[in-house]
C-alpha positions in Angstrom: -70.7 -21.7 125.6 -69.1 -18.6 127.0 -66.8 -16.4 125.4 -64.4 -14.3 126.6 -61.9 -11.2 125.6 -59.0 -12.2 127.8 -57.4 -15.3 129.3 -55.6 -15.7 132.5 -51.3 -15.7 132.0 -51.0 -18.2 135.1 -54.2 -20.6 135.1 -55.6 -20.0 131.0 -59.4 -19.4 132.3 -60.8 -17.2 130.1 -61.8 -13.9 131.5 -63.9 -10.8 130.9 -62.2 -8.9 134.3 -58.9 -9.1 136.6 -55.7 -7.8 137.2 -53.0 -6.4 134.5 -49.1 -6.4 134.8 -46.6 -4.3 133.3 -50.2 -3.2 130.3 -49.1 -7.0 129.0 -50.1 -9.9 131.4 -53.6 -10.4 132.6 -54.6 -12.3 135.0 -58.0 -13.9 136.8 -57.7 -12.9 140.5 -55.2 -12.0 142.8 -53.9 -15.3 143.5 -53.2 -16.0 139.8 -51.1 -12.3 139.9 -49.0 -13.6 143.0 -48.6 -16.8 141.7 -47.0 -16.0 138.6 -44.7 -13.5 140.3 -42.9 -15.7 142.3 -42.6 -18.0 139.6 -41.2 -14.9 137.7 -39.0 -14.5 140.6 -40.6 -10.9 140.2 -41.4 -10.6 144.1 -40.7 -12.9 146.7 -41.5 -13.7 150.7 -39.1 -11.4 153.2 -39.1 -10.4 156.2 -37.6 -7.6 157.6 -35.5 -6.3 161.1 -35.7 -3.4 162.9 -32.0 -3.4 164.3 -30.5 -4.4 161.0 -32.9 -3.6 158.0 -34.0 -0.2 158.9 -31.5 2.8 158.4 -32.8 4.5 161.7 -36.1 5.6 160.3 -39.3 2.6 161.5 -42.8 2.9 161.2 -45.6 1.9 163.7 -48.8 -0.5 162.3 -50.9 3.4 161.6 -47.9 3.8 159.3 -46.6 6.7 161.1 -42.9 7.4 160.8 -40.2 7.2 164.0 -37.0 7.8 164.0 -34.3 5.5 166.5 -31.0 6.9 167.5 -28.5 5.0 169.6 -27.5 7.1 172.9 -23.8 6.8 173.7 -24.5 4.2 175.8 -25.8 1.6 173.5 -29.7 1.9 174.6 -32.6 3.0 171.8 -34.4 6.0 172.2 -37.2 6.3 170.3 -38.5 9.9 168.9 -41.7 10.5 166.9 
């Protein structure tokens, strides 16, 4: 039989490495972490919209930072 110091807040497996939350809750492996925060309502599923969500600043996939004004006419221009 195998012993172990912790045990996992979402599944109960015992475990002797993983992931902490908030220096309290411990858990097995990353899908144990998610798991338990949606059930927490902690973090949940979005998605977000250029046009609507962003408050003119957007960011390309390399993370870098853009920044979209509105001409007078209504058309984007996009400045780096």
């Amino acid at each position: 039989m195998t012993f172990y110091p912790r045990k996992c807040h979402n599944c109960g497996c015992g475990m002797d490495t993983g992931h902490i939350w908030d220096n309290t809750y411990t858990f097995c492996g990353t899908d144990c972490l998610i798991e338990w925060l949606y059930h927490e309502e902690t973090c949940f599923y979005t998605e977000w919209d250029v046009e609507s969500d962003s408050d003119g600043e957007v960011y390309d996939e390399k993370g870098n930072e853009w920044t979209i004004k509105k001409c007078s006419e209504g058309n984007r221009k996009e400045e780096a």
